[in-house]
C-alpha positions, 0 to 999 in steps of 0.5 A, a space after each residue: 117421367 112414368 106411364 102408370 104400367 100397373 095401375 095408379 100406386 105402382 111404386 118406381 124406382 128411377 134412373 136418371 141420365 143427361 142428355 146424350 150421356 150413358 144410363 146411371 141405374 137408381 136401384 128400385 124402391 122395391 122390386 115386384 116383377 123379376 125384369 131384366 138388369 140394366 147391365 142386361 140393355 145395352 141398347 137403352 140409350 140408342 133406343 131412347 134417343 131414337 124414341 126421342 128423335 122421332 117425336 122430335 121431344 128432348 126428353 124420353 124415358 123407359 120404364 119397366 113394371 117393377 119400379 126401373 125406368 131409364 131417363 135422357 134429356 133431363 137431369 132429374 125429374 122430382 116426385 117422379 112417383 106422384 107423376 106417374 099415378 097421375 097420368 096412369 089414374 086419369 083416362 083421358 088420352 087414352 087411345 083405343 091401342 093403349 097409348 096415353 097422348 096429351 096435347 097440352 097437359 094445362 088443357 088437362 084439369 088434373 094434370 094441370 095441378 101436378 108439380 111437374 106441369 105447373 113447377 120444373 120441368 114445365 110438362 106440357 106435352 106427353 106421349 106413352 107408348 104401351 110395351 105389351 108383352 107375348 102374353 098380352 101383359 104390360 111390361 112397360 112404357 116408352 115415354 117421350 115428353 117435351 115442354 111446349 105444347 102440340 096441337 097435333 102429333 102424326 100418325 108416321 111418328 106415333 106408328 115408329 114409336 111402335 115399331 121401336 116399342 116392339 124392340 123394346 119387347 123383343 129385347 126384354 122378352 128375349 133376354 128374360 131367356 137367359 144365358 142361351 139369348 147371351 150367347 146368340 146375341 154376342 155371337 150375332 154381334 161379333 161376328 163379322 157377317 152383316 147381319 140384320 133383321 126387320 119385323 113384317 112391316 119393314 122395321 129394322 129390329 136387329 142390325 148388328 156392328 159389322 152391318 152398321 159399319 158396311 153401311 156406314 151408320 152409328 152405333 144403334 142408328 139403323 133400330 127403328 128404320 123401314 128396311 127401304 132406307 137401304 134399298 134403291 128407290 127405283 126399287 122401293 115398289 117390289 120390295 113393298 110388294 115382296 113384303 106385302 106378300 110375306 105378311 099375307 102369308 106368302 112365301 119370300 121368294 127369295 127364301 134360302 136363295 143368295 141374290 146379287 142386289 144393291 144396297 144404299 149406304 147413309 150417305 147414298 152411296 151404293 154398293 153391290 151386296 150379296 144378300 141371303 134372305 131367311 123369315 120365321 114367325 114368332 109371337 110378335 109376328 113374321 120376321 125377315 133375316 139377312 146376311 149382307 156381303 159386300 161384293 165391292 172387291 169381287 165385283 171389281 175383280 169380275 171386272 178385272 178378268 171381263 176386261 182381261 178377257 177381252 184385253 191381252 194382258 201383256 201389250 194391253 191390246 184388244 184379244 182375239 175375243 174383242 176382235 170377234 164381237 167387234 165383227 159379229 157387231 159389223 155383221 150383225 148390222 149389216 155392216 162391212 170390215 176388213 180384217 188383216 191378220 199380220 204374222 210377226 217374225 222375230 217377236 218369239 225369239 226376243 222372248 226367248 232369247 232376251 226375256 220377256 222384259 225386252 220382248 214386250 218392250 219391243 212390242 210395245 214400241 212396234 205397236 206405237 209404229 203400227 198405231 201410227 199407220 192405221 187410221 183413227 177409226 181402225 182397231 189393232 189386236 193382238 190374236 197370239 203370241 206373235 199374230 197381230 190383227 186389224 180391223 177396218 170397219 165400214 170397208 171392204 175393199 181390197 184396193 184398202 186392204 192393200 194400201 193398209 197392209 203396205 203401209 202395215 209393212 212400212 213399220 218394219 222396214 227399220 230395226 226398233 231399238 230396245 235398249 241397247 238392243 236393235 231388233 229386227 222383226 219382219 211381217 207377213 199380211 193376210 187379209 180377208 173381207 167380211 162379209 165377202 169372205 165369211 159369213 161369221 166372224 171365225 169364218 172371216 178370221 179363218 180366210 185371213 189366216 189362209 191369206 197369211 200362210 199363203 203369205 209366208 209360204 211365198 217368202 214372208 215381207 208381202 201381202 196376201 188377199 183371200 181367194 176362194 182357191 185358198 180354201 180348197 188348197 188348204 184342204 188339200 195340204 190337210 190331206 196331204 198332211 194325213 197322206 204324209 202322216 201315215 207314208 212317215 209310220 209306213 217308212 216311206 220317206 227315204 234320201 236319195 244323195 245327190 254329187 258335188 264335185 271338186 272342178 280340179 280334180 273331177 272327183 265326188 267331194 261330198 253329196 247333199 241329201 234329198 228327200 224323196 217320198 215313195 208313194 205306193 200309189 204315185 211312185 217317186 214324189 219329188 220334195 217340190 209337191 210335198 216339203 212345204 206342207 211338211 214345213 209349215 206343219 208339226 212333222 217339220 220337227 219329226 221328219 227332220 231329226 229323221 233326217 239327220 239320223 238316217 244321213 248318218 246312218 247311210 254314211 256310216 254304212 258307205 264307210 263300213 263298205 270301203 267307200 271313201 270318206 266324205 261330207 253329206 250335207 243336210 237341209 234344215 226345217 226351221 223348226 228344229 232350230 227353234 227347238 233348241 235342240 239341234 246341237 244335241 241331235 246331231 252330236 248324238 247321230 254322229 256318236 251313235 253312228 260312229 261318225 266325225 264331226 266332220 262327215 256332216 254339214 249342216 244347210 241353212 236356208 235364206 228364210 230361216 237366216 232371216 231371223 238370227 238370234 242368239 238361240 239359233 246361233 248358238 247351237 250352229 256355233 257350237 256344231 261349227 267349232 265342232 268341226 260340223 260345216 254349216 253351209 248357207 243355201 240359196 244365199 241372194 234369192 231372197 231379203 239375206 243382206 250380206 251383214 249376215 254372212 258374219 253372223 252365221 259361223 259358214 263355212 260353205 256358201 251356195 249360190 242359186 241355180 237361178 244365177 248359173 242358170 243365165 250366167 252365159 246370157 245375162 251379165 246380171 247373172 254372172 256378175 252376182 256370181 262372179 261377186 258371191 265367188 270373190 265374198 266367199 274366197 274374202 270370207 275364207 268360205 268354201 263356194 258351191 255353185 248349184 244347177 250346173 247342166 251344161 260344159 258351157 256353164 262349167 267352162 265359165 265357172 270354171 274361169 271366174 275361179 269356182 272350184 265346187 259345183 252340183 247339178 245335173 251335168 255331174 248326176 241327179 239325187 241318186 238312190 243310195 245303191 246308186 250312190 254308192 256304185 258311183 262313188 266305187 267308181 270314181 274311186 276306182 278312176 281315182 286309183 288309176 290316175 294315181 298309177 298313171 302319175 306315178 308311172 310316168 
């Protein structure tokens, strides 16, 4: 099949294909134009089933001036030659843009006589499509044929036919470049960037492999197509609108920019892509590039971190961020909350001690606990390593809030058991309400936190509502924080010491280090205003490896001076166990000091022995196998079970002022201490008792066998000056009670 590109006469050779099958060049009779070879179309026979699908023909052909012509869905066609001279010769159906299309070739009085109309194959319809070359010359035909006759033939077919026409042109004319064409076009084909470019009607003119296998399309299949096949539908009106524009002349606004867009793959599917548009004019008008990304994976992963983001990775709770857009949206409508802020304690130190594996088993299981005890609408957050939060929506009320955290407190009245590990864990709760106590969610988190320091201040295991008093009181620590930062540059701090005393002999035993602050402006402090701010602040750790040094130092200074040897006892800040550290400092005090083990013991108060793990026990074991004491301060005042006397490697224990207080009045008092007298003497501990002020108190201590007290009956804490005199004198009475022995 031959459309006359020359004239009638023009000579053809042909080349035949089955359907469907590859192109099989027949070389031409004789060769008039240099055109491109057969090796040099790679995309014929995609082009020619295109051509074919369009026009819905079973037979298609590409013929070139100079007698090469391409053939699928036909074995053969005889006397090719005289077909083409005949349809070429005769003017009718020849439309005004050059195109040939005939109806019912036995309508047509000339090609009705032609062998291929009256004989095999039986033609009865025709159409051929003109390939006019940038300079107005013909090059060719794209032909389709079919053997039943049409009555009509539409105009969306005969303007594809067209668009796959120019193809055609663009490809013969770009490849009659040469070698650099070779080059451009395996490059565009290989590479793994989707590429396509469309013409400026919207028709698909190049789409190279790696774009045909992103959007899922046969080899070829995408030639020919509107660019609007891979474009949503709801989208459909500005990308016309854009391309309008681009053909009138505009400039494409998205000219050199990267966007974010979605593209439709062959079976409908969509997928988010990053496009990158660029456009050029040639002789064949405007023409669009794209290279196409599919974003698939990287929007995945964006939604990865947005979820990380607002998701702790660990537990899979909710994260702070999800918390403050929780209550910015309560806010924000008007609505009311109640946030509560739980501090957990024990949490941190099965990290570190036991790994994060146990840890977060532990969370997990304590969270499942909590879940359990909040209703259904509440939402539980996890704010940092060792800070849960809660959010109550709808209420703010405190009578709620209360009953919330009571039931939040509950969790944790028994060990959760992780392996073979039973862990215990306790809480502290503060709570705010919102919008009560805030106008901005940070705000209302803010009141929370104060609560829940308030809350640990007082002993931890309760709970905490926010009070405006709180605000100001928090301000105030701040600024006595800076007041103490600067007194601790200027050397303000010092220790005073005060007694303890051996009943039986009336002699100085040992002394308990306190701390005193010498403010220019108020004069002596008493720790009672300042050491919970210094506790619950990052001087803890300064001031208290301070401490240790300076007790050791004034020691060493007392026995340099001839006074007689004995322990000082020094208080603990919780921080300097949790450092890890405190076995290395206190041995280097005692070295660099020139000191015994011996002359130091170490204080460890009720609060921070509700937390025994192994990473605080065994810097205090290895102090105690030393030779260091380790006493246990304010035992019974507080949540201390007696199972923890044989955790903690004690050598001392001390009991409260506020049982020797009323050991003469309440029977309560004086059993305690009779019953701590008797654990300590089974435990084979030194017992102290503190806060002795009277001879009655020291007669009825006396009586139920404790041997060591301290208090203000046998001195208060004593400059080290004073100290020392005192200590000259009780050695001095000491000395002479010996001579009065031995002289009797």
């Amino acid at each position: 099949m031959l459309d006359d590109a020359s004239g009638p006469g023009c000579s053809a050779g042909r080349m035949t294909t089955k359907a469907c099958g590859s192109p099989q060049r027949q070389e031409p009779d004789h060769a008039s134009v240099a055109m491109p070879a057969a090796a040099d179309m790679p995309h014929v026979d995609r082009l020619l089933g295109l051509a074919a699908d369009i026009a819905d023909a079973p037979i298609a052909a590409l013929s070139l001036v100079g007698g090469r012509q391409w053939l699928k869905g036909c074995s053969a066609l005889p006397d090719i030659d005289g077909f083409a001279q005949a349809l070429g010769s005769c003017p009718r159906g020849l439309e005004l843009d050059g195109a040939v299309i005939v109806h019912d070739t036995l309508a047509d009085p000339v090609r009705s006589t032609h062998r291929l109309v009256s004989g095999e194959p039986s033609l009865r319809f025709y159409v051929g499509i003109p390939l006019i070359g940038q300079k107005g010359d013909i090059l060719g035909w794209v032909s389709v044929a079919d053997r039943a006759a049409r009555g009509v033939f539409s105009g969306r077919a005969r303007a594809r036919l067209n668009r796959v026409a120019r193809i055609v042109v663009e490809i013969l004319e770009a490849e009659g470049r040469g070698a650099f064409y070779d080059q451009a076009h395996g490059f565009l084909s290989s590479t793994q960037s989707p590429l396509l470019i469309s013409d400026g009607v919207g028709a698909i003119t190049f789409a190279n492999p790696a774009c045909e296998r992103m959007l899922g399309y046969q080899p070829g299949a995408m030639l020919g197509l509107n660019v609007r096949a891979i474009v949503p539908a709801r989208f459909h009106g500005p990308h016309t609108a854009g391309m309008a524009a681009m053909v009138a002349g505009g400039t494409p606004r998205l000219a050199g920019k990267t966007v974010e867009v979605t593209a439709v793959k062959r079976d409908g599917a969509e997928i988010p892509v990053e496009l990158s548009l660029s456009s050029w004019r040639s002789s064949a008008g405007i023409a669009i590039g794209a290279t196409i990304r599919d974003i698939s994976e990287r929007r995945s992963r964006d939604a990865r971190l947005l979820r990380l983001a607002h998701q702790d990775p660990r537990s899979g709770l909710p994260n702070r961020n999800r918390v403050i857009e929780e209550l910015t949206a309560i806010q924000a409508s008007g609505g009311e909350a109640t946030a509560l802020v739980l501090g957990i304690e024990g949490l941190r130190g099965a990290n570190d001690n036991l790994g994060h594996a146990i840890g977060d088993a532990l969370l997990e299981a304590l969270c499942v606990r909590l879940t359990a005890r909040l209703d259904p609408g509440a939402l539980l957050a996890r704010l940092h390593s060792d800070e849960l939060a809660v959010i109550l929506r709808g209420q703010a009320d405190p009578a709620a809030a209360q009953d919330c955290a009571q039931a939040l407190v509950s969790a944790f009245a028994e060990p959760i058991q992780v392996g073979d590990h039973p862990l215990h864990v306790g809480v502290a709760i503060g709570a705010a309400l919102a919008p009560i106590h805030g106008s901005d969610p940070e705000e209302v988190l803010a009141s929370a936190d104060l609560a829940l320091d308030r809350a640990r201040r007082d002993g931890g295991r309760c709970f905490r509502l926010f009070e405006p008093a709180m605000r100001s009181a928090e301000a105030a620590r701040r600024s006595l924080l800076d007041r103490l930062r600067i007194a601790v540059e200027r050397q303000e701090l010092e220790l005073h010491y005060q007694p303890q005393v051996d009943l039986e002999t009336g002699r100085i035993c040992g002394c308990e280090a306190l701390m005193r602050w010498r403010d220019p402006e108020r004069g002596l402090v008493m720790p009672g205003e300042f050491l919970s701010a210094i506790e619950s602040s990052v001087l803890a750790l300064s001031i208290g490896w301070w401490t240790i040094d300076e007790a050791c130092r004034q020691t060493a200074a007392w026995r340099a001076a001839g006074l007689p040897a004995m322990p000082v006892a020094v208080n603990l800040f919780a921080a300097q166990l949790r450092a890890g550290t405190l076995e290395e400092v206190v041995k280097d005090a005692l070295d660099r000091h020139g000191l015994a083990p011996k002359d130091i013991e170490i204080e460890v108060t009720e609060t921070i022995a509700l937390r025994p793990d192994d990473h605080m026990l065994r810097p205090l074991r290895n102090l105690n196998d030393s030779g260091v004491g380790i006493a246990f301060d304010d035992f019974g005042t507080g949540f201390a079970s007696l199972s923890m006397l044989k955790s903690f490697p004690l050598t001392k224990l001390k009991i409260d002022r506020s049982f020797v207080r009323d050991i003469l009045t309440d029977p309560f008092d004086a059993a305690i201490v009779k019953g701590l007298l008797d654990i300590g003497r089974g435990l084979g501990l030194h017992v102290i008792a503190e806060g002795i002020e009277t001879a009655e108190q020291e007669a009825a201590l006396l009586a139920m066998g404790c041997r060591l007290v301290q208090g203000f009956r046998y001195g208060k804490g004593l400059e080290p000056a004073e100290f020392a005199n005192r200590l000259a004198v009780d050695q001095t009475a000491s000395a002479s009670k010996r001579t009065l022995r031995r002289a009797s």
